[in-house]
N, CA and C atoms as a LAMMPS dump frame, in Angstrom:
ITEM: TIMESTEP
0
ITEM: NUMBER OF ATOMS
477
ITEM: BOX BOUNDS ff ff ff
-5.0000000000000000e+02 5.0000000000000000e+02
-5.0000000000000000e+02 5.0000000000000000e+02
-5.0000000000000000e+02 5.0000000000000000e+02
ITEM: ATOMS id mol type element x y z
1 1 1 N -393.343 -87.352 274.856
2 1 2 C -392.244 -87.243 273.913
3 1 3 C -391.249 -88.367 274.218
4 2 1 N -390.793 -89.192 272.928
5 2 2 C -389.85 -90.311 273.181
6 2 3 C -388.72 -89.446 273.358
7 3 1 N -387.239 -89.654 274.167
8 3 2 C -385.937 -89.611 273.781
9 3 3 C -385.177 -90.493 273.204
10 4 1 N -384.204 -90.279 272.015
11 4 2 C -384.249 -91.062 271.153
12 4 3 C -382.445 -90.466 271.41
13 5 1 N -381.729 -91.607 271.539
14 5 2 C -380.209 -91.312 271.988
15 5 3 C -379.696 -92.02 270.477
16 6 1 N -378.691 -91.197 270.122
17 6 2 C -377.32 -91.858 268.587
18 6 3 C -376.528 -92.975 269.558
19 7 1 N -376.644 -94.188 268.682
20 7 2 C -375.443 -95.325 269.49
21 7 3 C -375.298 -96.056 268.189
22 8 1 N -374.495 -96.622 268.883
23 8 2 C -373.73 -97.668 267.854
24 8 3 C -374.837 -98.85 267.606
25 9 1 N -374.387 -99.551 267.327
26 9 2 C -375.242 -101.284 267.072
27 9 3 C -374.69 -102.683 267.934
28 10 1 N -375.8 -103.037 268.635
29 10 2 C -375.294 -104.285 269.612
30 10 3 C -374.893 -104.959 268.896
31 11 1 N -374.653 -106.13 269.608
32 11 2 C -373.974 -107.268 268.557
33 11 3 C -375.403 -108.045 267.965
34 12 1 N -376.446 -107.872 268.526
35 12 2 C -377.585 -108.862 267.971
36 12 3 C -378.075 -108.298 266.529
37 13 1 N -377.808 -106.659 266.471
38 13 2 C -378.234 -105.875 265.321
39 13 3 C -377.253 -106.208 264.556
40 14 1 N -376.376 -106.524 264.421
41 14 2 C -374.968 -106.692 263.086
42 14 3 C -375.841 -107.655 262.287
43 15 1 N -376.213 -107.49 261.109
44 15 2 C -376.529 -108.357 259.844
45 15 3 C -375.536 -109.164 259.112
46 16 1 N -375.233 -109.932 259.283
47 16 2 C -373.777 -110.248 258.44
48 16 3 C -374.265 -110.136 257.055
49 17 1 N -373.454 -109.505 256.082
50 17 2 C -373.957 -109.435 254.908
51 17 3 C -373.896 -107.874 254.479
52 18 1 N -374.321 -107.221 255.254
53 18 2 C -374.997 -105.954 255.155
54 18 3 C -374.045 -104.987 255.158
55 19 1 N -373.994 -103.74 254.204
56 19 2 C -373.118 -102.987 253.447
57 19 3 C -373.601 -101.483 254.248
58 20 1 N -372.911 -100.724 255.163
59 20 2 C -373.019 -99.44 255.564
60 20 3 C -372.227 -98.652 254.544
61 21 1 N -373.101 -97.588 254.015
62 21 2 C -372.613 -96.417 253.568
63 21 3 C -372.379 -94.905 253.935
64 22 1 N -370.855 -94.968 254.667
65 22 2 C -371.197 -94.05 255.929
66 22 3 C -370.882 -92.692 255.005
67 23 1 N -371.553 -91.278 255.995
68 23 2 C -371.953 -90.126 255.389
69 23 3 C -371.439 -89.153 256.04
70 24 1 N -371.07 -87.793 256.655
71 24 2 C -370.364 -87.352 255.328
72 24 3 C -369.19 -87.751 254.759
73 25 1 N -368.302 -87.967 253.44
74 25 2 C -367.166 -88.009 253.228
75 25 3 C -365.95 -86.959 253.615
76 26 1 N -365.311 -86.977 253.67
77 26 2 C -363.912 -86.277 254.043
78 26 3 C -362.671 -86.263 253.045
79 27 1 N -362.794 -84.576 252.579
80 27 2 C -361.936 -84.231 251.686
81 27 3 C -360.865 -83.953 252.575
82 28 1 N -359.785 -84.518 251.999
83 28 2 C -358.35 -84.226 252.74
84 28 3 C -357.512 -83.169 252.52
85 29 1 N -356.885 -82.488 253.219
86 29 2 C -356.044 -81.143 253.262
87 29 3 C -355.249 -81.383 253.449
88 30 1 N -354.01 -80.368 253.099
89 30 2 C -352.358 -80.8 253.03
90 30 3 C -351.99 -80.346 254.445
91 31 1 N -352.948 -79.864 255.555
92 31 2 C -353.074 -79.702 256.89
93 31 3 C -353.317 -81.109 257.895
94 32 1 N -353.897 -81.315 257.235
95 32 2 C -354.641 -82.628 257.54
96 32 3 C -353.291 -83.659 257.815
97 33 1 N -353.01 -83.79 256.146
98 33 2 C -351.549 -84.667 256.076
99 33 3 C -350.645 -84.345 257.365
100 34 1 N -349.692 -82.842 257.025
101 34 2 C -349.006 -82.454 257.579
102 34 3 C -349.208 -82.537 259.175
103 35 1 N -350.302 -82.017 259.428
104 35 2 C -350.419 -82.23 260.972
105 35 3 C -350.578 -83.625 261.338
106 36 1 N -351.262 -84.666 260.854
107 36 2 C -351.403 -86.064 261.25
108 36 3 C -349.703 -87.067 261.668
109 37 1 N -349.425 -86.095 260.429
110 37 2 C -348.071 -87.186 260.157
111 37 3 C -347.052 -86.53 261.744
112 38 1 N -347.132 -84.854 261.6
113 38 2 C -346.237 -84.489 262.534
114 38 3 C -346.472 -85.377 263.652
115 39 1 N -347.931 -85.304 264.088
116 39 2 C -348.509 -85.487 265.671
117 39 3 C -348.151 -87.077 265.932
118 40 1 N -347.586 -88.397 264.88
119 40 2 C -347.54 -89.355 265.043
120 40 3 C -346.053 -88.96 264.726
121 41 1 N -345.189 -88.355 264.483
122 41 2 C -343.757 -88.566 264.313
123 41 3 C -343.068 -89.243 263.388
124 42 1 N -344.275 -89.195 262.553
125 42 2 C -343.729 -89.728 260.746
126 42 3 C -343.031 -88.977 260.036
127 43 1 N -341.727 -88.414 260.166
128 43 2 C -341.185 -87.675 259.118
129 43 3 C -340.41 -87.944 257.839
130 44 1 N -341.595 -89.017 256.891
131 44 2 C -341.306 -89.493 256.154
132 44 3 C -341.758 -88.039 254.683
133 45 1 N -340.307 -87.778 253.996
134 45 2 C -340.707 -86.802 253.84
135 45 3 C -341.528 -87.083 251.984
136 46 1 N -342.29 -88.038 251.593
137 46 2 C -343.228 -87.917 250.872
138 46 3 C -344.567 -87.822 251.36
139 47 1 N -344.545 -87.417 252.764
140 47 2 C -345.74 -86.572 253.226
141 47 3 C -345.707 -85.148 253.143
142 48 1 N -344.069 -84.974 253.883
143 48 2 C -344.197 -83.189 254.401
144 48 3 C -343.412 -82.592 253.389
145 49 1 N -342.623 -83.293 252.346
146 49 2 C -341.779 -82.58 251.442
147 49 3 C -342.428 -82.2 249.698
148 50 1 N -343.088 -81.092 249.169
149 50 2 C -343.559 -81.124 248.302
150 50 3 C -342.4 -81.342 247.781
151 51 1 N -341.386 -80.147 247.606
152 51 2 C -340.375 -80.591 246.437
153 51 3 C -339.75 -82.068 246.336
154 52 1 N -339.578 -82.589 247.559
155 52 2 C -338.925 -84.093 247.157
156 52 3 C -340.029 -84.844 246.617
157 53 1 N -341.072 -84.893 246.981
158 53 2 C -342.431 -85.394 246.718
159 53 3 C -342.525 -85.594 245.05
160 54 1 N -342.398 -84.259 244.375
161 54 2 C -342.425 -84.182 243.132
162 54 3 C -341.506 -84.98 242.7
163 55 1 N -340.617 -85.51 242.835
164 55 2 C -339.323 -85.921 242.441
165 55 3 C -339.642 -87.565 242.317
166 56 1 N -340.49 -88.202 243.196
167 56 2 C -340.97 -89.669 243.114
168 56 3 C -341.873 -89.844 241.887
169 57 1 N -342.422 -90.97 241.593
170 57 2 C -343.309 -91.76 240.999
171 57 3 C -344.764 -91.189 240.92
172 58 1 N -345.261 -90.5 242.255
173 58 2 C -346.471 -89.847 242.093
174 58 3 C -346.243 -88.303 242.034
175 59 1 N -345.561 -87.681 241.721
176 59 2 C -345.339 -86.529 241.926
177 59 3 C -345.93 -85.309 242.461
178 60 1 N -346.21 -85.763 243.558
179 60 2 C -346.396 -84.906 244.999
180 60 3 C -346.721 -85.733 246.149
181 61 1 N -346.735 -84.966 247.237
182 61 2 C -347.006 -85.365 248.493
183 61 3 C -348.457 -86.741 248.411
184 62 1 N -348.07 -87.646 249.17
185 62 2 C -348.781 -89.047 249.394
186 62 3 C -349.352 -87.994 251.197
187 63 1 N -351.047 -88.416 251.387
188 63 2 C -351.779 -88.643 252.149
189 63 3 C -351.043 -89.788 253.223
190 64 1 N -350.642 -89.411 254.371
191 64 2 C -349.894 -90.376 255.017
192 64 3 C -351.423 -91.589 255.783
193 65 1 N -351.181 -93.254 255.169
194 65 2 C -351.7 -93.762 255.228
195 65 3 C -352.599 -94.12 256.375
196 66 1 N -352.018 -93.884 257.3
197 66 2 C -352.187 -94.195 258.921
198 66 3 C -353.291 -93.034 258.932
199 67 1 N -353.269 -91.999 258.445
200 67 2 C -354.768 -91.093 258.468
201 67 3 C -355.602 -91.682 257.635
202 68 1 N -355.073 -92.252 256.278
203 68 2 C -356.344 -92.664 255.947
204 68 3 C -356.883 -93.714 256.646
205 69 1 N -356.452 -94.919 257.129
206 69 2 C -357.122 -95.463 258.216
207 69 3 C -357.667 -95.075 259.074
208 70 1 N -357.197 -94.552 260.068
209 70 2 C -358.209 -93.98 260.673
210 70 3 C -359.387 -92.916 260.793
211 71 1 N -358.859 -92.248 259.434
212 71 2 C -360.436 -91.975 259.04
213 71 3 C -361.665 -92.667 258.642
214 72 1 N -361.054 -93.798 257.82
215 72 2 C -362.227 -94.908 257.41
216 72 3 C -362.812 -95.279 258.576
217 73 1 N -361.927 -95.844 259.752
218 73 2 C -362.298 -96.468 260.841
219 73 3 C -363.513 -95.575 261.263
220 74 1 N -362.889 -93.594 262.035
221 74 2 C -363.647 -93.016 262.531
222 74 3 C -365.127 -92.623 262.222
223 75 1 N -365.083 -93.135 260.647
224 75 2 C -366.376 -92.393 259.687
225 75 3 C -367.473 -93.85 260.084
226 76 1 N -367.206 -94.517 260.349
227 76 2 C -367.998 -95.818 260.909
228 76 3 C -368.266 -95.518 262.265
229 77 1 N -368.17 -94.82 263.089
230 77 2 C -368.137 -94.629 264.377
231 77 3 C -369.574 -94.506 264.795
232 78 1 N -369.902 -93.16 264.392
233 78 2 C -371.827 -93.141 264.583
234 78 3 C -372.451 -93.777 264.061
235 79 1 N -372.554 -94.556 263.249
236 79 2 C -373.073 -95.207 262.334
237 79 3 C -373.397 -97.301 263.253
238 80 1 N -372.135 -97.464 263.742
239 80 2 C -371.609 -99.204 264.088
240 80 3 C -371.382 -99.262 265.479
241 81 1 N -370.494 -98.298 266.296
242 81 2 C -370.077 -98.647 267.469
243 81 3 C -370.015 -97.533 268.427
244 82 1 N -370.76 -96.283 268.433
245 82 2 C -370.848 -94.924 269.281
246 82 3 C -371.411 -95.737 270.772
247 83 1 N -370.878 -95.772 271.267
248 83 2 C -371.607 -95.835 273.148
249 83 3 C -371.962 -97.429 272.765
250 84 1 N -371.584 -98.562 271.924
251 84 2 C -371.839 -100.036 272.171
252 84 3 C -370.343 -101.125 271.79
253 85 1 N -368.993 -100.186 271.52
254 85 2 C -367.855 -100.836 271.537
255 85 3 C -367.199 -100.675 272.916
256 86 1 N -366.981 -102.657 273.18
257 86 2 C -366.35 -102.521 274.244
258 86 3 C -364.959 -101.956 273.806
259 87 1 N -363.752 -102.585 273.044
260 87 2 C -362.741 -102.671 272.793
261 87 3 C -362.56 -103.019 271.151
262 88 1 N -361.425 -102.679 270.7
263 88 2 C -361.408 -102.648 269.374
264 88 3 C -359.733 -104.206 269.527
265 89 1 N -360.319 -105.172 269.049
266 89 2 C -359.63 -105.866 269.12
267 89 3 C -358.462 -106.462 267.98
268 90 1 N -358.648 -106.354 266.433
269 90 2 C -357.142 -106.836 265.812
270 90 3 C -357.627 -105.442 264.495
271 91 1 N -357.058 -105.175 263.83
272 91 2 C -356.889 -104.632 262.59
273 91 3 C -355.817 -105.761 262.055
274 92 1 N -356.967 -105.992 260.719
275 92 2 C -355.745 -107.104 259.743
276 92 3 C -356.271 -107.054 258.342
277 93 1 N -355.288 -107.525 257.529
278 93 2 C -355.438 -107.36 256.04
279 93 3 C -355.442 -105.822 255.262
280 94 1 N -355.409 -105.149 255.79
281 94 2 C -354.595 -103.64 255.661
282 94 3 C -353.851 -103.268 254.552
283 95 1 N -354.743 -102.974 253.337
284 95 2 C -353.796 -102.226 251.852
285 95 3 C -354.221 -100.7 251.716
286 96 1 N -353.688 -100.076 250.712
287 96 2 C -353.559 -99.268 249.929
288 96 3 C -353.577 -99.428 248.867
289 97 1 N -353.97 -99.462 248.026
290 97 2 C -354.136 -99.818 246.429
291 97 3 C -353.888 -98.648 245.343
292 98 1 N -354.204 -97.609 246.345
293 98 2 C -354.322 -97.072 245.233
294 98 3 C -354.307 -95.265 246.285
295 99 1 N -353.26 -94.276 245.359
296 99 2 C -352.522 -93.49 246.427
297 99 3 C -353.952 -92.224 246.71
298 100 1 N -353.489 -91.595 247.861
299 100 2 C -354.786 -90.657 248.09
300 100 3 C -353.69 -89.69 248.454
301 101 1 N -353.842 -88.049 247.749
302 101 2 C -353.651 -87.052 247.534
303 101 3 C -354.943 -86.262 248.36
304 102 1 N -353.704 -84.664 248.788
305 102 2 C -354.711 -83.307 249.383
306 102 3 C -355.6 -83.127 248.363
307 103 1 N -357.272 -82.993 248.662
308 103 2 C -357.611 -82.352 247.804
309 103 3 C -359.061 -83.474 247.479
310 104 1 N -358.454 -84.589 247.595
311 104 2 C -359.24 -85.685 247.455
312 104 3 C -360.545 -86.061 248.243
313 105 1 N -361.593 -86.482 248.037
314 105 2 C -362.822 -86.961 248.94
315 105 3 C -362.203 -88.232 249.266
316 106 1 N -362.341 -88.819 250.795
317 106 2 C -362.361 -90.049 251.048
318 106 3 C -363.693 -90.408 251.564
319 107 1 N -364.152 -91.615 250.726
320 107 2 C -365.618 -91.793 251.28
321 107 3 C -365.326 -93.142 252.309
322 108 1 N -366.321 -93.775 252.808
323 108 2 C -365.77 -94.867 253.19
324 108 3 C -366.92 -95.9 253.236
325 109 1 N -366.864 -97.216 253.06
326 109 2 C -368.415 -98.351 253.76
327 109 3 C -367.676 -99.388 254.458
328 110 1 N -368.922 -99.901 255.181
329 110 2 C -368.375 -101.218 255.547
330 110 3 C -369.192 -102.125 256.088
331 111 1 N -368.623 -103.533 255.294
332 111 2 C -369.227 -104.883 255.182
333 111 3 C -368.932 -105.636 256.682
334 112 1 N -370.382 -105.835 256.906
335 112 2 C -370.364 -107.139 258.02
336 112 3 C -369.882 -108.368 257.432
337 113 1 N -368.712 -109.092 258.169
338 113 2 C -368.375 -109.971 257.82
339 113 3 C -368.766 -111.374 258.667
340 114 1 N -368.811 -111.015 260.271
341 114 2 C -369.178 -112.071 261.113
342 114 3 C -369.502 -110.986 262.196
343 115 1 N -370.764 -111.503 263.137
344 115 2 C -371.065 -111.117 264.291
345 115 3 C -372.007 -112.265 264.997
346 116 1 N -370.659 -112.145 266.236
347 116 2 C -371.352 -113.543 267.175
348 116 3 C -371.132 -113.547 268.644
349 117 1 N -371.955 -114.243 269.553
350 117 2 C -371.88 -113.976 271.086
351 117 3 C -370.391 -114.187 271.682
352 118 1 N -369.767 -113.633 272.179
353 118 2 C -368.629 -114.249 272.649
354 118 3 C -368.482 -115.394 273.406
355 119 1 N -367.539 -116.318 273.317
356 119 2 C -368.005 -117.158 274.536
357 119 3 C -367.038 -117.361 275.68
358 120 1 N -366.203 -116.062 275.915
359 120 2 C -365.689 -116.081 276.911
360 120 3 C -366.158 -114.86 277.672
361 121 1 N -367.064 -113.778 276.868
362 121 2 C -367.399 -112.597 277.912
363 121 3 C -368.976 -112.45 277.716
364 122 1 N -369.842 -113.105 278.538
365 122 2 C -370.857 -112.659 278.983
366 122 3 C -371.36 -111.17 278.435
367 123 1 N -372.441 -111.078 277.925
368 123 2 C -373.046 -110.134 277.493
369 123 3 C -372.625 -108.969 276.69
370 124 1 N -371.446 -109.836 275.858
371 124 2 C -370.536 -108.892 274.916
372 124 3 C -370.297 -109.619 273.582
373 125 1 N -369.998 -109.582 272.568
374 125 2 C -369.352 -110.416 271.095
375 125 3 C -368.909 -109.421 270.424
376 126 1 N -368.637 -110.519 269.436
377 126 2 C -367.587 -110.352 268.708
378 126 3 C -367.783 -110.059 266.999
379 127 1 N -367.386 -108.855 266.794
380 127 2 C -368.214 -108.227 264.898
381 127 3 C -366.732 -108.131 264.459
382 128 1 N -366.688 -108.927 263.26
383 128 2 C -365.851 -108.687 262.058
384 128 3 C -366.281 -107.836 260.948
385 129 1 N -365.409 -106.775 260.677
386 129 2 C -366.191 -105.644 259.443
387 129 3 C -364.822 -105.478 258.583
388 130 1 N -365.766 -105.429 257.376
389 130 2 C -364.577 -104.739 256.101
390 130 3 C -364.813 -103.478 255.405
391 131 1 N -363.505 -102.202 256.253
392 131 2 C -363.863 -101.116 255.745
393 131 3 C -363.655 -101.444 254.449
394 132 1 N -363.669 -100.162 253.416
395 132 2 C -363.089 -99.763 252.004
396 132 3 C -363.337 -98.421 251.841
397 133 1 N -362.296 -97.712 251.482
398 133 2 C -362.272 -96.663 251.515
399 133 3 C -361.61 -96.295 250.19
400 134 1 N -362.724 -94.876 249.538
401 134 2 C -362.87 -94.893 248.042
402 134 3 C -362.232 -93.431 247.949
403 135 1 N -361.641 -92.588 246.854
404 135 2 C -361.477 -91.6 246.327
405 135 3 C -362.987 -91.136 245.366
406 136 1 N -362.477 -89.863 245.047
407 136 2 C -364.038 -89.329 244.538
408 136 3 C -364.01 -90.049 243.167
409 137 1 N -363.34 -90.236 242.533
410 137 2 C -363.616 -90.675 241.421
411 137 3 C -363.614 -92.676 241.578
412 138 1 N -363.895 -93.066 242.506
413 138 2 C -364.599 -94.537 242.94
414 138 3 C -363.078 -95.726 243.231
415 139 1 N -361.906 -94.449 242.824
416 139 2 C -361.143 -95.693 243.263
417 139 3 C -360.94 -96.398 244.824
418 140 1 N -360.769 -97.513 244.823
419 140 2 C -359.749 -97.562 246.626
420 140 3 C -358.881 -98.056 246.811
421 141 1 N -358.714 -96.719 247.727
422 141 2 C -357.56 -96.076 248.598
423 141 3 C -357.089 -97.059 249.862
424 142 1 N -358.044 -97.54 250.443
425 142 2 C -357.254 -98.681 250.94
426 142 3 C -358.646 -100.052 251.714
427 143 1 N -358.152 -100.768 252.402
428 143 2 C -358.862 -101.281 252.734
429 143 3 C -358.138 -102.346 254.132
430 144 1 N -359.424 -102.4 254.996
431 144 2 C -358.537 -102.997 256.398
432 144 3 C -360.28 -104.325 257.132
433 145 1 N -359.877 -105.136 257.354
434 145 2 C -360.488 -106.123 258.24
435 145 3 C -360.352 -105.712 259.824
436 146 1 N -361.921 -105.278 260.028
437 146 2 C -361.523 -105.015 262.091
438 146 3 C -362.461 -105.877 262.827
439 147 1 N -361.532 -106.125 263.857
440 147 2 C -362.18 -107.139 264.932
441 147 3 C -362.75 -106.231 265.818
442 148 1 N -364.134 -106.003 266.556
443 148 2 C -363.9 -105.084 267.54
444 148 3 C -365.312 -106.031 268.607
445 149 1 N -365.007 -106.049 269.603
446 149 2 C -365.859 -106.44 270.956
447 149 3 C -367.012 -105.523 271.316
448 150 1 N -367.792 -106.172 271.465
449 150 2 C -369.123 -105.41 271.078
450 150 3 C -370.306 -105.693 271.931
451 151 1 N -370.617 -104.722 272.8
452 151 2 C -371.998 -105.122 274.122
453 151 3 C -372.768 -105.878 273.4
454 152 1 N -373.519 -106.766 273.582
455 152 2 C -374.804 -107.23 273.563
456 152 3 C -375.704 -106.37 274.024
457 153 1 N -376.986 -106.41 273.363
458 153 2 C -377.959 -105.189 273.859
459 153 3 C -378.523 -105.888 275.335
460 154 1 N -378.775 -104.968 275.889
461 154 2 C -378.705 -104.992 277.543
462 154 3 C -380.221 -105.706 277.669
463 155 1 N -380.796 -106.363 278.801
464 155 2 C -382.713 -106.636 278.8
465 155 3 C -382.876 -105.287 279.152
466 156 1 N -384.118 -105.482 278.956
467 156 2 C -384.7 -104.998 278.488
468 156 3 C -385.121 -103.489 277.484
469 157 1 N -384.051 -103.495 276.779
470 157 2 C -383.372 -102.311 275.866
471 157 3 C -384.636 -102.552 274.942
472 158 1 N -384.69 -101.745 274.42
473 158 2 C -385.991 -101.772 273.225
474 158 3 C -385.101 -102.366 271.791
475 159 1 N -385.639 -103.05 270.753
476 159 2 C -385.145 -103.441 269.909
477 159 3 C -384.951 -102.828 269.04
């Protein structure tokens, strides 16, 4: 019997080009919001205030953004970098386009943009990826460029 372990992807496996469609999506809860925002000390209150909420432009509570990032990020996790990220090195280019509400599916993919040997750390490089992260009805919700440092597959690792 083989054992067959879940990991991420070395840096030699990154395809540049190549489009992950990560699985399951994540419908968001006004728990979700509320607790995210508390636990980071955002008390910006078009997260936690329905009634003021109603009173703005979208009329209700906004999905505080910083969760939706890091959900996009986390939903790539088994999929790109489980047990083969050294370090997660810049987040850049970072929008919202378009607002995400409780209630909503956030799906997420993400595009290889560059993956290459490092040339200052020995048996590690360097993967550029572009999340995007969609609502159920295909809009997106935001989108972020990540740098993250990345083992090289070890010798004699199976390919």
């Amino acid at each position: 019997m083989t054992d067959i372990v879940q990991r991420g992807l070395y840096v030699e496996e990154f395809v540049v080009g190549a489009r992950y469609r990560h699985s399951p999506g994540r419908t968001v809860t006004e728990t979700d919001n509320v607790l995210f925002s508390s636990l980071t000390m955002n008390t910006q209150a078009l997260h936690m205030d329905a009634a003021y909420a109603a009173t703005q432009p979208f009329g209700q509570r906004l999905v505080n953004s910083m969760w939706t990032l890091a959900t996009m990020v986390g939903a790539s996790v088994s999929q790109l970098t489980q047990g083969t990220l050294v370090a997660q090195v810049a987040l850049s280019d970072i929008s919202f386009p378009h607002p995400l509400f409780a209630g909503d599916t956030l799906t997420t993919e993400t595009e290889i943009i560059d993956a290459r040997p490092s040339s200052s750390r020995p048996g590690q490089g360097v993967v550029t990826m572009r999340h995007t992260g969609r609502n159920q009805n295909g809009d997106v919700v935001a989108t972020a460029t990540r740098v993250a440092l990345m083992w090289c597959r070890p010798e004699g690792a199976p390919a």
